[in-house]
C-alpha positions as CSV (number, residue, x, y, z in Angstrom):
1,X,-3.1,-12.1,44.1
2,X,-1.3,-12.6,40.9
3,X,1.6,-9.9,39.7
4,X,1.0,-8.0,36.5
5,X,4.8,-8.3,35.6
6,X,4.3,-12.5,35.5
7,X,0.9,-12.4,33.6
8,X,1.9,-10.2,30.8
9,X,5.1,-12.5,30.5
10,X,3.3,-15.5,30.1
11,X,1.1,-13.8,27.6
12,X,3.7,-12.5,25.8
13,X,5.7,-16.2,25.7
14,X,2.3,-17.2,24.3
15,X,2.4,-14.7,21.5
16,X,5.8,-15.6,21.0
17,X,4.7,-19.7,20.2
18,X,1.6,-18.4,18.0
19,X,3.7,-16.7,16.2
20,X,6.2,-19.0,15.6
21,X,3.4,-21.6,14.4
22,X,2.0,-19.3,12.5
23,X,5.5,-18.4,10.5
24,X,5.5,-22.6,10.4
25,X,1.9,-23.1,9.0
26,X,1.8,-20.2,6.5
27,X,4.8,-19.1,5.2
28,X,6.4,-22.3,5.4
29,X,9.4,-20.6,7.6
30,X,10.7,-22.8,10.3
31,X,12.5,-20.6,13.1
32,X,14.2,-23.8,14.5
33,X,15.9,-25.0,11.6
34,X,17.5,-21.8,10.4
35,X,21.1,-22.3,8.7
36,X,23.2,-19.1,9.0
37,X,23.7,-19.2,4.9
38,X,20.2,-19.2,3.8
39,X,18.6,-17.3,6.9
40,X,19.1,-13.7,5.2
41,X,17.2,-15.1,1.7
42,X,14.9,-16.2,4.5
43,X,14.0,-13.1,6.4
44,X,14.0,-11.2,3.5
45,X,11.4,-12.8,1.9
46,X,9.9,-12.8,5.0
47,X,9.9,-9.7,5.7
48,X,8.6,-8.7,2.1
49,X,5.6,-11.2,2.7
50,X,4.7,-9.6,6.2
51,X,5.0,-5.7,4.6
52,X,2.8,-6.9,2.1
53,X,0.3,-8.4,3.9
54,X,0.2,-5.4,6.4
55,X,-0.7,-3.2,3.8
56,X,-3.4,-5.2,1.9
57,X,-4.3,-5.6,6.1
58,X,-4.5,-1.8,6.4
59,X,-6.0,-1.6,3.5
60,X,-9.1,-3.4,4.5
61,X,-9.3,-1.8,8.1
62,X,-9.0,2.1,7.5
63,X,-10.6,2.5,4.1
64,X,-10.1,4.0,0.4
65,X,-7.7,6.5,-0.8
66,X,-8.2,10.7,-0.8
67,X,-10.4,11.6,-4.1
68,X,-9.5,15.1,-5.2
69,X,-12.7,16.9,-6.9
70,X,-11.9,19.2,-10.1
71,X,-15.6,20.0,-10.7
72,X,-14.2,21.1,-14.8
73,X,-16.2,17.8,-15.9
74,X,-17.4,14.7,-16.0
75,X,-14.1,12.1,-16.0
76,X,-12.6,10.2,-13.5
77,X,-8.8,9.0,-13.6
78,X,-7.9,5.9,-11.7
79,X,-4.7,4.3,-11.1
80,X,-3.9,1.0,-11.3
81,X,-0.3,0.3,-10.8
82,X,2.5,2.9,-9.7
83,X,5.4,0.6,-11.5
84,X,8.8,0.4,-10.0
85,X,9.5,4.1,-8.4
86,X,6.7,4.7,-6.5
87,X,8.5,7.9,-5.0
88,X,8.5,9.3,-8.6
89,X,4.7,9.1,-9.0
90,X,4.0,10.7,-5.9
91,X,6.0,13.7,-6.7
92,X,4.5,14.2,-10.1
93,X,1.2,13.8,-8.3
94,X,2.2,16.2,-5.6
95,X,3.1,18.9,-8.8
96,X,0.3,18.1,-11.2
97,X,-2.5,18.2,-8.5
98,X,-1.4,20.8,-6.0
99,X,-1.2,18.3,-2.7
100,X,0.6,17.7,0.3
101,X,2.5,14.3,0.7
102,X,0.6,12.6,3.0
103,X,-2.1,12.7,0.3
104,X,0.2,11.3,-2.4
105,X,1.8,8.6,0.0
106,X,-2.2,8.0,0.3
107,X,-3.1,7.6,-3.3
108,X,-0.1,5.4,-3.9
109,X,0.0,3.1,-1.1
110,X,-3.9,2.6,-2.2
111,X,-3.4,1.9,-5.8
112,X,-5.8,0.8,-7.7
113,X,-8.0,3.3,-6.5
114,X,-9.8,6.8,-7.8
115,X,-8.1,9.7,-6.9
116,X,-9.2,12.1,-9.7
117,X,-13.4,12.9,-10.3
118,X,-14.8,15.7,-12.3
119,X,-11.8,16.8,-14.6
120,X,-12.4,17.5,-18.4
121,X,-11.1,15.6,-21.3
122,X,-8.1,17.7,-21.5
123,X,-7.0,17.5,-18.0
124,X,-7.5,13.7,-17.7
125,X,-5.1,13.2,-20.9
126,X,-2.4,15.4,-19.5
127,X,-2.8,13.8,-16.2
128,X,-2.9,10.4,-17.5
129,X,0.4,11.1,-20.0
130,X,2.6,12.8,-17.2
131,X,1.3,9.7,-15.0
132,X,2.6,7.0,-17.4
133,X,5.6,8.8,-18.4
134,X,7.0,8.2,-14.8
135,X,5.3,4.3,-15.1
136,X,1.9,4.6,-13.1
137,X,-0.6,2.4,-15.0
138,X,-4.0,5.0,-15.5
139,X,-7.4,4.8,-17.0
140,X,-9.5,7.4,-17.7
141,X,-13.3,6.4,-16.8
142,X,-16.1,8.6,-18.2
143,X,-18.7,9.6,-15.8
144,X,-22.4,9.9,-16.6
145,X,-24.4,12.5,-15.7
């Protein structure tokens, strides 16, 4: 009978060499060859890559964005980039639309997406403006009905 402890070692020792051929094959980072000045320009370009590819990852796997329904008309706002302080969109988004933060985090970590359906003209160009102002990228698409 074989021991639980010694076949989850050798699996994870197995993970541990995909891994490590996968760093080499992809992201041209060689784990054996690391030199102590040039490792932390290394791992943090690392690092960004992986973050990066986990949300674009986790994009694909659990869907689309919250939309948030108005029902005052017949445009839609999406946005397309948040720009540099993502943290500042959400909290204009969190005061403009009324939402909680998970929602926010939501819409931002899913940009571009549509968050905004059936607002009037009015509404979409104040959204849009107070959006920009704090550098989110927005268009304004008009629905037909």
């Amino acid at each position: 009978m074989i021991d639980l402890r010694f076949l989850f070692a050798g699996i994870a020792i197995m993970l541990i060499i995909i891994v490590r051929e996968l760093l080499k094959k992809y992201y041209n980072f060689d784990m054996d060859n690391l030199e102590v000045d040039k490792s932390c320009k290394k791992w943090r370009r690392f690092i960004k890559i992986m973050i990066t590819n986990f949300l674009n990852f986790k994009k694909q796997i659990f869907g689309k964005a919250p939309i948030i329904e108005k029902n005052t008309g017949t445009n839609s706002l999406i946005i397309l980039e948040t720009g540099e302080n993502k943290a500042t969109v959400m909290a204009t988004l969190r005061q403009i639309l009324e939402i909680d933060y998970k929602t926010a985090k939501e819409i931002v970590e899913f940009a571009p997406c549509k968050f905004l359906v059936n607002i009037s003209d009015k509404e979409a160009e104040l959204t849009k403006k107070a959006l920009e102002f704090v550098g989110a990228k927005i268009e304004i698409r008009r629905d037909k009905n």
